[in-house]
C-alpha positions in Angstrom: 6.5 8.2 -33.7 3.6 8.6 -31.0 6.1 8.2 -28.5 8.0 11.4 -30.2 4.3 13.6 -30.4 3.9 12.6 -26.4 7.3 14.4 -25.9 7.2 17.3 -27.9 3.6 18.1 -26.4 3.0 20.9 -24.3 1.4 20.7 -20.8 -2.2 21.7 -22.4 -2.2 19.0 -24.8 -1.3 16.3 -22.8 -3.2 13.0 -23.3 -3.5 12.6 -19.3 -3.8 16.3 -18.6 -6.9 16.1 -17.1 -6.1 13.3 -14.8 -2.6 13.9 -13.6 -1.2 15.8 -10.7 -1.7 19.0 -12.7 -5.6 18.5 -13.7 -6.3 21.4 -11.8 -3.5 23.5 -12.4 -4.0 26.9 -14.5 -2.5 28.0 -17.6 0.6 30.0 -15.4 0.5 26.8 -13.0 1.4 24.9 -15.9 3.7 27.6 -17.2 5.9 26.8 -14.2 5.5 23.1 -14.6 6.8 23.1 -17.9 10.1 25.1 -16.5 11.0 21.9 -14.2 9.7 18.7 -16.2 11.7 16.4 -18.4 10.7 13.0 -20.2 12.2 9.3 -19.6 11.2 6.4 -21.5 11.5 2.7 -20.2 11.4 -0.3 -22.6 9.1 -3.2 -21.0 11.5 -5.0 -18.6 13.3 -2.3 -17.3 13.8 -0.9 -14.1 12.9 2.5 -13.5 13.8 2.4 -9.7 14.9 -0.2 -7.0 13.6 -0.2 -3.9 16.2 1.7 -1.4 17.2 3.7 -4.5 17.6 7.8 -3.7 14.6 9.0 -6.6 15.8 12.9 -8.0 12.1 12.9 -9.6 8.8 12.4 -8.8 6.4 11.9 -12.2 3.1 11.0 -13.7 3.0 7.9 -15.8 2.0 9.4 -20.2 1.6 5.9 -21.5 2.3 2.1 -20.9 2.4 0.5 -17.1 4.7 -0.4 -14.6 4.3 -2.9 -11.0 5.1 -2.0 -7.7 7.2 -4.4 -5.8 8.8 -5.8 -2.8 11.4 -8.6 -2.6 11.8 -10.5 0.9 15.4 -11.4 2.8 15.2 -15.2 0.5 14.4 -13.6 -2.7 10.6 -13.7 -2.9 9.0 -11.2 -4.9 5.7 -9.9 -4.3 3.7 -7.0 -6.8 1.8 -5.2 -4.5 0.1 -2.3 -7.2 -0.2 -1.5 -10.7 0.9 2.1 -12.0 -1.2 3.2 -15.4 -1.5 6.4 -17.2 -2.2 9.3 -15.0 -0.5 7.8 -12.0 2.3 9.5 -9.7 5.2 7.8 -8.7 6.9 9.2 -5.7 6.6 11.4 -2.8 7.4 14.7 -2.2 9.9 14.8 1.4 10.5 11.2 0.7 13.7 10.8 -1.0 14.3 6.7 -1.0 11.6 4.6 -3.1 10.4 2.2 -0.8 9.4 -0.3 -3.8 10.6 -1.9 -7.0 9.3 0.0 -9.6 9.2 -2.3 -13.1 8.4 -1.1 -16.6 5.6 -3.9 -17.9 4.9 -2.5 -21.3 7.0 0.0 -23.1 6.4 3.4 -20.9 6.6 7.3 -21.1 7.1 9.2 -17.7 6.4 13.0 -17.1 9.3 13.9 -14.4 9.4 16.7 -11.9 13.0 17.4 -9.8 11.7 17.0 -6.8 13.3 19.8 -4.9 11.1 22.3 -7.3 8.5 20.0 -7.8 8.1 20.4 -3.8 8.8 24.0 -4.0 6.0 24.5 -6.6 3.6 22.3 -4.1 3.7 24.8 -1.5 3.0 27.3 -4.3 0.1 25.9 -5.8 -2.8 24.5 -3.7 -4.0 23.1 -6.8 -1.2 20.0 -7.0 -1.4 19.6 -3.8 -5.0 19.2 -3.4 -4.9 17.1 -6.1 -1.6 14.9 -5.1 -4.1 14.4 -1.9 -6.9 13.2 -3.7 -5.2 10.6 -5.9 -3.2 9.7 -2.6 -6.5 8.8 -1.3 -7.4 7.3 -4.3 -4.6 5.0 -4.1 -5.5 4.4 -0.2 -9.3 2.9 -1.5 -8.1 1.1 -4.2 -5.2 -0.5 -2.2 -8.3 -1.4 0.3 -10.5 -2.5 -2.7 -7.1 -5.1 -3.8 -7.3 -6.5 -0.7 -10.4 -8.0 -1.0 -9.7 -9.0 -4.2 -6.9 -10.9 -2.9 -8.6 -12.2 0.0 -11.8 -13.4 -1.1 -12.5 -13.3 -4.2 -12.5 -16.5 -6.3 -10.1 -17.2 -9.2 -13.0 -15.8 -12.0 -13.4 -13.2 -9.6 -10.0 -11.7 -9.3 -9.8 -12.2 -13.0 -13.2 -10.0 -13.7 -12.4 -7.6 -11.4 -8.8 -6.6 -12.7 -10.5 -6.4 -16.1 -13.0 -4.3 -14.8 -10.2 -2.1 -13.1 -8.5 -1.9 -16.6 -11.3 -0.9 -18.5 -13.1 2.1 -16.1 -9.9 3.4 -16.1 -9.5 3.2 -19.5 -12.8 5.0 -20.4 -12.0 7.7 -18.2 -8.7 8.1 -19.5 -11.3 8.5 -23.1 -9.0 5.8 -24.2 -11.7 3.9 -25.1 -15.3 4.4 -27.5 -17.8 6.8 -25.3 -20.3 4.0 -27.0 -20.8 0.2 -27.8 -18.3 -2.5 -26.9 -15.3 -1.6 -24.7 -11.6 -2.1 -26.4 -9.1 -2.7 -23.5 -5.1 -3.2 -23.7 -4.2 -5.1 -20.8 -1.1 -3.9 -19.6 0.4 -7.2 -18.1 1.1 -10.7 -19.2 -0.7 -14.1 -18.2 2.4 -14.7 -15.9 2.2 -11.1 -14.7 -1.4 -11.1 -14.3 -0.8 -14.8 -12.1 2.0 -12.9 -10.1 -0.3 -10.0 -9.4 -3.0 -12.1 -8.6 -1.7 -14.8 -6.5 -2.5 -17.4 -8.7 -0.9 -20.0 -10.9 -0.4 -19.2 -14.8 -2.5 -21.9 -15.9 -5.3 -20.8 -13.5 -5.6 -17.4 -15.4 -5.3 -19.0 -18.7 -8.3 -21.4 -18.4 -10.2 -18.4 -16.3 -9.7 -16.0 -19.5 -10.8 -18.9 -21.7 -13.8 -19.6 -19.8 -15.1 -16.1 -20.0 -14.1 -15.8 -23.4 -16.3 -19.2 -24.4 -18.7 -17.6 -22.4 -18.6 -14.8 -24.6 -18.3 -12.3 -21.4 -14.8 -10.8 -23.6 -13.6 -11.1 -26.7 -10.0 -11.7 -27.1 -8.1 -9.8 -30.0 -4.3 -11.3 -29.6 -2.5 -11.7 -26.7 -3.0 -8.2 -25.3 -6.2 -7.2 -26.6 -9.6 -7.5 -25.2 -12.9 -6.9 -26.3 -16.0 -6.3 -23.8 -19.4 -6.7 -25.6 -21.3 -6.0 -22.1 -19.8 -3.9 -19.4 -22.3 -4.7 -16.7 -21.9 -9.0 -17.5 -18.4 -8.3 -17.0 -18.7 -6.5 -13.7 -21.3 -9.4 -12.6 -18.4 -11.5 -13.2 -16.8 -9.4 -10.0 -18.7 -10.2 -7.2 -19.1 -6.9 -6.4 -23.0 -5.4 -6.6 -24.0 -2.0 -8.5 -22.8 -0.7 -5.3 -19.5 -1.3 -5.0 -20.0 -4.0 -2.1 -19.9 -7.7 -2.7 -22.8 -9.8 -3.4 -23.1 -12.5 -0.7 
């Protein structure tokens, strides 16, 4: 029944409104929005594009997440990013998605056409002023994964994905604005190992470890508690600054 509430909401009252595409937009912005979007719903497992695949829509990610992608000549896959709420998938003037695009959890997408979606752009300097800062968002953080990937220990990688997770949960306001952080994590252990590049049982004894350590608190399979934000991001390897402690 949530999933029905995110549909039948109106561009104003949407829960990523002021994080989307269209956080800048004004009310007849939106008005014109509202003209061209549509909903599509993805169980977890299923494909909402393959790579090579002509995308009619661009759109922001409601709720849920989904990987990006890439799958070599012999069949090797390789996730190479993360899409959570607020997120835009696509490009305007590129027509052909250049990655596998995967629903990981049960997910809600905001679509645009893209022909009027791109009309609308040239409209309304608001999107695209904003479609440029998340693009450049996306370029740092893409920057930020790589040294995550490249070296950063296991514990590290680990930390620092739960550390992604939970900032952009809190400024989502999906979490308390006080006291312990509640985070969903969006992928499985294997998921987590794939985007990670390491093995399942590495992750498992890693989460384990911080958990004895009492760094998070583990609520099911999905769920995870964070007593102390700043142990967690000590955990990182990254300083208060952003850089990486030597």
């Amino acid at each position: 029944m949530a999933n029905q509430a995110i549909v039948e909401a109106e561009c104003k009252d949407c829960p990523i409104r002021h994080n989307a595409v269209c956080a800048r937009c004004e009310r007849e912005e939106l008005d014109k929005l509202e003209e061209i979007k549509y909903y599509r719903n993805y169980e977890a497992g299923q494909t909402v594009c393959w790579a090579g695949d002509e995308m009619g829509f661009v759109a922001s990610v409601i709720r849920g997440a989904a990987t990006l992608s890439q799958t070599l000549e012999d069949g090797r896959t390789q996730m190479v990013g993360l899409l959570l709420p607020s997120d835009f998938i696509g490009r305007p003037g590129r027509v052909v998605s250049p990655y596998d695009i995967i629903a990981v959890s049960d997910i809600t997408l905001c679509c645009f056409r893209r022909k009027p979606f791109e009309q609308i752009m040239h409209e309304t300097p608001h999107i695209s002023e904003r479609l440029l800062d998340m693009t450049l968002d996306e370029l740092d953080a893409a920057r930020e994964w790589m040294l995550i990937l490249g070296r950063k220990t296991a514990r590290e990688k680990i930390a620092s994905l739960l550390t992604i997770i939970a900032r952009r949960e809190a400024a989502m306001g999906l979490t308390a604005a006080s006291g312990p952080l509640m985070v969903e994590l969006p992928l499985t252990r294997e998921a987590m190992a794939d985007y990670l590049g390491l093995t399942l049982e590495t992750v498992s004894r890693q989460i384990s470890a911080l958990k004895r350590e009492g760094t998070i608190i583990l609520e099911g399979k999905r769920r995870v508690r964070v007593p102390d934000m700043h142990r967690l991001m000590m955990e990182t390897g990254d300083d208060v600054d952003g850089g990486v402690i030597a």
